[in-house]
C-alpha positions in Angstrom: 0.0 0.0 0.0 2.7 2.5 1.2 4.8 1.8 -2.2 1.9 2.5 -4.8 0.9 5.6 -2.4 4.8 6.4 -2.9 5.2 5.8 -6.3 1.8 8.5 -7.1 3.2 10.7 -4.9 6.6 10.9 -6.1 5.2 11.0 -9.8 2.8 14.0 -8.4 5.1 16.2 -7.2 8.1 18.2 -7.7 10.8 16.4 -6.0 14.5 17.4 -5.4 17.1 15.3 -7.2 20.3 16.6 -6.1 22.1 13.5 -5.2 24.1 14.9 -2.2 20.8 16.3 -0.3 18.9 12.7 -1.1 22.0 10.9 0.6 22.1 13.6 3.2 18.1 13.0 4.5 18.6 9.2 3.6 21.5 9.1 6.0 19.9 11.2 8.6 16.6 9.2 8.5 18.0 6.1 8.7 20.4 6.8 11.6 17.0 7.1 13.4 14.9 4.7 12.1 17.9 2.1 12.7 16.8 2.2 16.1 13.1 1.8 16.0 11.0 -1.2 16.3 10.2 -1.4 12.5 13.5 -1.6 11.6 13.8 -3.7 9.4 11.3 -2.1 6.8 13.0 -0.3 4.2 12.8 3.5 5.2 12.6 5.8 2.1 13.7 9.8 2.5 12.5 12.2 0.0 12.7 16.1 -0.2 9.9 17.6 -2.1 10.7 20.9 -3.1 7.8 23.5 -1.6 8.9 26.2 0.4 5.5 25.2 2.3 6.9 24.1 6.0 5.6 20.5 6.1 6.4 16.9 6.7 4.3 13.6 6.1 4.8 9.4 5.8 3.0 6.9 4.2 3.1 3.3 5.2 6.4 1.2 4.5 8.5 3.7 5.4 8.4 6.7 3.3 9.2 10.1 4.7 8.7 13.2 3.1 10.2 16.5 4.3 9.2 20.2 2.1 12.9 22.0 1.6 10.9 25.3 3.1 10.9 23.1 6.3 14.6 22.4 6.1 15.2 26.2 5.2 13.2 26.7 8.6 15.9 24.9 10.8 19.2 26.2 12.3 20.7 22.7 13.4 20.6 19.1 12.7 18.5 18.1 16.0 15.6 20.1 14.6 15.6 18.0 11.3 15.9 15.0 13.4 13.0 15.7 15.6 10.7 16.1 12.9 12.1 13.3 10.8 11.8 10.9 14.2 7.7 12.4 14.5 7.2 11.2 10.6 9.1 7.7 12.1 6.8 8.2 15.1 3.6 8.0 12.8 4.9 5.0 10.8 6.4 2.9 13.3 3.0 3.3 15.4 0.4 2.3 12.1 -1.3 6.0 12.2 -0.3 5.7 8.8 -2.3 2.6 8.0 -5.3 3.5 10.2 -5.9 6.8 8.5 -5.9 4.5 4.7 -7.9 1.6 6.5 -10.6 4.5 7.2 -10.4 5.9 4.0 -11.2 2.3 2.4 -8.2 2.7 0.0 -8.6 5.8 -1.5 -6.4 7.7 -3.4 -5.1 9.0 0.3 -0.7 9.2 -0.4 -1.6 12.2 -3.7 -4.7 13.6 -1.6 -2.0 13.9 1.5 0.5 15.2 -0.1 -1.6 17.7 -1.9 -3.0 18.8 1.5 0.6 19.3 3.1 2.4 20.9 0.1 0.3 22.6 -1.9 1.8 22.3 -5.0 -0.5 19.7 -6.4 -1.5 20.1 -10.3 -5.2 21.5 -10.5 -6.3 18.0 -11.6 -4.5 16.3 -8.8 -5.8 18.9 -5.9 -9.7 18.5 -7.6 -9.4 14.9 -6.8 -8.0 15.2 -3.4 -10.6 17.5 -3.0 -13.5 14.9 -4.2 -12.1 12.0 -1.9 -14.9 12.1 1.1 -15.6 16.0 0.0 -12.8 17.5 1.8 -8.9 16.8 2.8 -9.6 17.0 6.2 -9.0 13.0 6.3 -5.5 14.0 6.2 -4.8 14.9 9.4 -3.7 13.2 12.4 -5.7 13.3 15.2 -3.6 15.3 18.5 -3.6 12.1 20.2 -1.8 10.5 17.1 0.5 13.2 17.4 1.1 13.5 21.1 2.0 9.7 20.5 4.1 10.2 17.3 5.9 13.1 19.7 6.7 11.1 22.4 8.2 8.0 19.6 9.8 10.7 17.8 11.8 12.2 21.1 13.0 8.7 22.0 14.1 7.6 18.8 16.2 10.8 18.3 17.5 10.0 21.6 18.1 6.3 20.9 19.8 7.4 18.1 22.5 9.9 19.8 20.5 12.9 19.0 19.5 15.9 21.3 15.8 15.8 21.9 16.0 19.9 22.2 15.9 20.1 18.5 12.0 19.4 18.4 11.2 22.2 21.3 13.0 24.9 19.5 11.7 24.0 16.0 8.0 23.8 17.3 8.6 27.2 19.4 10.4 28.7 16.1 7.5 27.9 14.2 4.7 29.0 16.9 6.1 32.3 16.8 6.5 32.8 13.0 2.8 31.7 12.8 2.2 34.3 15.8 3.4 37.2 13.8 2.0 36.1 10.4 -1.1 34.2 10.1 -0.1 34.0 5.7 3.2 32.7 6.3 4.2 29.4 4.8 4.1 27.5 8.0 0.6 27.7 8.5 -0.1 24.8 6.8 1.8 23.0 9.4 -0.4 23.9 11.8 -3.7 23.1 9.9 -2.2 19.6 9.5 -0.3 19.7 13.1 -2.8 20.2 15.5 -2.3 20.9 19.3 1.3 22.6 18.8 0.8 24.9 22.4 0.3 21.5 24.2 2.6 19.4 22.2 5.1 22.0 22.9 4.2 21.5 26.9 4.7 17.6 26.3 8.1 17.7 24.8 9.2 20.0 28.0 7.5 17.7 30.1 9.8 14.9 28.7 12.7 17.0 28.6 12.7 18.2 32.5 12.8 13.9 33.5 16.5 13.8 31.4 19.4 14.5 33.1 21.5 17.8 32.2 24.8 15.6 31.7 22.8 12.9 29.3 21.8 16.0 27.3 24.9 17.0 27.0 26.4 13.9 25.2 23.9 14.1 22.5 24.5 15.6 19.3 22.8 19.1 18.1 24.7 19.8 15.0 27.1 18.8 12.7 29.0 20.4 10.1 27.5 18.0 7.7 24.0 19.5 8.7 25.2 22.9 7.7 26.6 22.2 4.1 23.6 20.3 3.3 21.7 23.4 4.5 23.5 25.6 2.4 23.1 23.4 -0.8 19.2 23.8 0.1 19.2 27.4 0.3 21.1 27.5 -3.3 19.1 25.6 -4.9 16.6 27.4 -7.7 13.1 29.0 -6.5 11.0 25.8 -5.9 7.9 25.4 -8.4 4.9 28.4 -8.0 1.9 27.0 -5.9 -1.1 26.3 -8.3 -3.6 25.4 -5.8 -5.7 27.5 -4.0 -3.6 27.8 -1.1 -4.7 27.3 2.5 
């Protein structure tokens, strides 16, 4: 299910093909996965280039992160947090629940649609059409409390910093605080609950100790030349939906 969702999606929409970002996110997303339950399924990375600030997974272990949320971060434990949410949702079947209940539906292009934006006219009428609205493409805030709470320990489990996902939810509270047009509202149509979320992942941060902190990774130079190759690259493609 998660590989024909995949294969639509990828076909859908504009994707990045720079080689050295691919291997970059692939790298990234595996050193988390690696320490998950699942495994053992083979975990896809893919950068879509929107400047829209979202992430989403389908089932079977495809991940999908917009460059505009990559633009959005200033270290490599913010990537991982939201990369090891997306893992979260996978690893705990939210992604085959919300299919199941949409009786196999075209749900991967109607998703993606939802979360980027970018769709083709044709493509965002028939996301549109599926069960009259895309509101089937959010999580619920209990999915995403729980994808949360899997994503901080994988990231920990994985030698990561855990801080990454409070200062990239708090970075993008306040940019949705100043600009209710801004490219990260999306994330918080599709995000719901970020105020408590936000309480939840402090929550979890107060019961680690300052000194295991400490030994995690934040950043890496690695981080920071992929970043810069993401900024260079050209303008992604204009938005021909309707916007949100």
């Amino acid at each position: 299910m998660g590989q024909q969702e995949a294969a639509q999606i990828n076909q859908q929409l504009p994707m990045v093909t720079d080689p050295e970002l691919n291997r970059y996110i692939n790298l990234l997303g595996d050193q988390i996965a690696s320490h998950t339950s699942r495994a053992n399924l083979d975990w896809r990375f893919f950068i879509v280039d929107s400047h829209e600030v979202n992430a989403f997974a389908v089932p079977g272990g495809f991940v999908y992160v917009n460059r505009g949320l990559i633009e959005r971060t200033d270290n490599m434990s913010e990537l991982a947090g939201v990369l090891g949410h997306e893992i979260g949702h996978v690893v705990l079947r939210h992604t085959v629940k919300q299919m199941e209940q949409m009786q196999g539906a075209n749900v991967g292009v109607a998703l993606a649609c939802t979360l980027t934006n970018i769709c083709s006219n044709q493509a965002a009428a028939a996301a549109i059409n599926v069960g009259g609205t895309a509101i089937f493409a959010k999580f619920s805030r209990t999915d995403e409390v729980q994808a949360d709470e899997g994503g901080f320990h994988n990231v920990m489990n994985a030698g990561i910093s855990p801080n990454g996902m409070l200062s990239f939810f708090q970075k993008l509270l306040a940019e949705e605080q100043q600009s209710k047009n801004s490219n990260v509202s999306s994330w918080f149509t599709d995000h719901p609950g970020t105020q408590d979320r936000i309480a939840d992942i402090q929550r979890m941060l107060a019961q680690v100790s300052a000194s295991q902190l400490r030994s995690l990774t934040t950043d890496t130079q690695a981080f920071q030349q992929m970043k810069r190759r993401v900024m260079s690259l050209p303008p992604a493609p204009r938005q021909t939906t309707s916007g949100q």
